[in-house]
ChimeraX commands (.cxc) that place a marker at each C-alpha (Angstrom):
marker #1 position 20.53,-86.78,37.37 radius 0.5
marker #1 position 21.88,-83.47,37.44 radius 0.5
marker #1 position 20.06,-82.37,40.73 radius 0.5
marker #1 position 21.08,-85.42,42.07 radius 0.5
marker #1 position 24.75,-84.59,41.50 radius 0.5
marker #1 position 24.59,-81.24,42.18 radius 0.5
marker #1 position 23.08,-81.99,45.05 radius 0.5
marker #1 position 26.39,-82.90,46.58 radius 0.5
marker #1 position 28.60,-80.16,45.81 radius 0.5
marker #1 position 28.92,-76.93,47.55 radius 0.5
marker #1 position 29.56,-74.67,44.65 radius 0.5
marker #1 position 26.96,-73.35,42.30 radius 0.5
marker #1 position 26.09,-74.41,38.92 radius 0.5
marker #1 position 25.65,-72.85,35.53 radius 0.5
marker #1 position 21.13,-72.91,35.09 radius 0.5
marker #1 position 20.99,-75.59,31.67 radius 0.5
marker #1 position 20.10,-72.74,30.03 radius 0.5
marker #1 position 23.35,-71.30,30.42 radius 0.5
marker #1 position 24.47,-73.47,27.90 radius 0.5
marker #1 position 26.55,-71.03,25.59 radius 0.5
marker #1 position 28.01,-69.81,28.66 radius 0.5
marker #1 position 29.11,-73.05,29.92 radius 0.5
marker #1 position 30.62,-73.83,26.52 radius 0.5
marker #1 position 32.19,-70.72,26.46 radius 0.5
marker #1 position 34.13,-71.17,29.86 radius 0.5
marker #1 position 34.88,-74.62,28.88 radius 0.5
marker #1 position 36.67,-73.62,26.18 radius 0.5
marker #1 position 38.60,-70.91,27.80 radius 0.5
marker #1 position 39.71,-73.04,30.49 radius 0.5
marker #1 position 39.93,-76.36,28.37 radius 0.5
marker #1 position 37.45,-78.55,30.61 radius 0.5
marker #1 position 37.42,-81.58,29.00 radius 0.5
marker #1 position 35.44,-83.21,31.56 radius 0.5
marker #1 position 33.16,-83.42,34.96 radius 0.5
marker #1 position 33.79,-82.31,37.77 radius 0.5
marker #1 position 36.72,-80.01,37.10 radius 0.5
marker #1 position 37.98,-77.74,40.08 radius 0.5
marker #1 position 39.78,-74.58,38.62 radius 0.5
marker #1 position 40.98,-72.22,40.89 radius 0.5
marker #1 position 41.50,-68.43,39.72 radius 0.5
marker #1 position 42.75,-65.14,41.40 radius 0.5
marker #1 position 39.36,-63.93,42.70 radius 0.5
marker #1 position 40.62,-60.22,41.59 radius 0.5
marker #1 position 42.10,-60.82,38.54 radius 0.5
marker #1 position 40.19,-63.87,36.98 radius 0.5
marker #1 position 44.41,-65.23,36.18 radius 0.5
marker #1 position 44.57,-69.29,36.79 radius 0.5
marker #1 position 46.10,-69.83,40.22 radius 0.5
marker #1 position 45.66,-73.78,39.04 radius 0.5
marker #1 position 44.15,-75.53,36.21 radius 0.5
marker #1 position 44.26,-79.24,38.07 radius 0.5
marker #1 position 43.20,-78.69,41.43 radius 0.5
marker #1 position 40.62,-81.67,41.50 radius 0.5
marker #1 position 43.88,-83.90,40.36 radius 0.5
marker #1 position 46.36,-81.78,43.19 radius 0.5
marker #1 position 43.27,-82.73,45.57 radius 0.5
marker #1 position 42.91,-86.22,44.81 radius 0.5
marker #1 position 45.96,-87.56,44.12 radius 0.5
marker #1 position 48.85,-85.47,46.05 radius 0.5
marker #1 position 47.28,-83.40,48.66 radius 0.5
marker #1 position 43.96,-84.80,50.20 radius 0.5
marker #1 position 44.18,-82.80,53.61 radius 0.5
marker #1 position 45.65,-79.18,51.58 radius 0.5
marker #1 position 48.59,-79.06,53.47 radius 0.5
marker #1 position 50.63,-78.14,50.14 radius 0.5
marker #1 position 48.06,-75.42,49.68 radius 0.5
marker #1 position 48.12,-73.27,47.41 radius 0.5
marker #1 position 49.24,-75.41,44.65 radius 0.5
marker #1 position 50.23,-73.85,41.04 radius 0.5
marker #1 position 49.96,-74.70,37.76 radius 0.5
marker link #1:1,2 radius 0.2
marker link #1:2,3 radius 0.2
marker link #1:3,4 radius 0.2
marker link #1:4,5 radius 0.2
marker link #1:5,6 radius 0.2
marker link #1:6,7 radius 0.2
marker link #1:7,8 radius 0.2
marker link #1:8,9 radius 0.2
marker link #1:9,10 radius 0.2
marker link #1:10,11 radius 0.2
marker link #1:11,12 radius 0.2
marker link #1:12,13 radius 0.2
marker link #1:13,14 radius 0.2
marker link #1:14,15 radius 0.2
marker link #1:15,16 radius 0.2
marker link #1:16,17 radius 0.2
marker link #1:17,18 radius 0.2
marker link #1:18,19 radius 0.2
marker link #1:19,20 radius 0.2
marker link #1:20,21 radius 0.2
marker link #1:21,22 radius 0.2
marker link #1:22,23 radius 0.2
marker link #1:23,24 radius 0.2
marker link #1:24,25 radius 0.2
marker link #1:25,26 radius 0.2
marker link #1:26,27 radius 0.2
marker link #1:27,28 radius 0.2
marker link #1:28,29 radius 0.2
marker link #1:29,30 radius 0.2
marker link #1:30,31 radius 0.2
marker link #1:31,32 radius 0.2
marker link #1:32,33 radius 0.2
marker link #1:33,34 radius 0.2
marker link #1:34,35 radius 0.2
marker link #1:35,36 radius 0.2
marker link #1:36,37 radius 0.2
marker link #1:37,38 radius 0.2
marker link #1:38,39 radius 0.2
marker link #1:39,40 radius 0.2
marker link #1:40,41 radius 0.2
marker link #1:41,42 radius 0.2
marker link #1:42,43 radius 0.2
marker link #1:43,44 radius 0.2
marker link #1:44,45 radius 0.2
marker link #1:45,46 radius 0.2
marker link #1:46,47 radius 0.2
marker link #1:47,48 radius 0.2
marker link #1:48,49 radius 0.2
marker link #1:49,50 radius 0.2
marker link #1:50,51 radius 0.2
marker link #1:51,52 radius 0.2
marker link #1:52,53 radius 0.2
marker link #1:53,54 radius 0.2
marker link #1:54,55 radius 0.2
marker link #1:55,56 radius 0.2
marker link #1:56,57 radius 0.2
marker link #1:57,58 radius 0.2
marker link #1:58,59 radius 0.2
marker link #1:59,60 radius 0.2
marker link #1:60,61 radius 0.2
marker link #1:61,62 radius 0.2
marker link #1:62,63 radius 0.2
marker link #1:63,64 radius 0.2
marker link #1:64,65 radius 0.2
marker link #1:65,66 radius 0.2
marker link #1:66,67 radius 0.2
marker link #1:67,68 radius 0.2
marker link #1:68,69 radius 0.2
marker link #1:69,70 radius 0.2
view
């Protein structure tokens, strides 16, 4: 299943046996679910937004209000 859904995203994946490190991150970014799009400053690991699958989906298919903030 999870090849399958992978399958369809262009980002990588933690390996399954990752798993302490997935729990980790999903605590320090309170992931409460699947998929969840975070996006964070690429130099200083900060949040830039926490809901950016929502901000996508709901309020800003085409990312003309790019870049959103949390």
């Amino acid at each position: 299943a999870f090849d399958e859904y992978y399958g369809e995203m262009p980002w990588l994946a933690l390996d399954f046996s990752e798993r302490d490190k997935k729990k980790e991150l999903s605590n320090k970014f309170n992931v409460d679910g699947i998929p969840t799009l975070i996006l964070l400053n690429g130099d200083s690991g900060d949040i830039i937004c926490q809901d950016a699958r929502d901000r996508i989906e709901d309020n800003d298919p085409t990312g003309e209000n790019f870049p959103w903030a949390s």
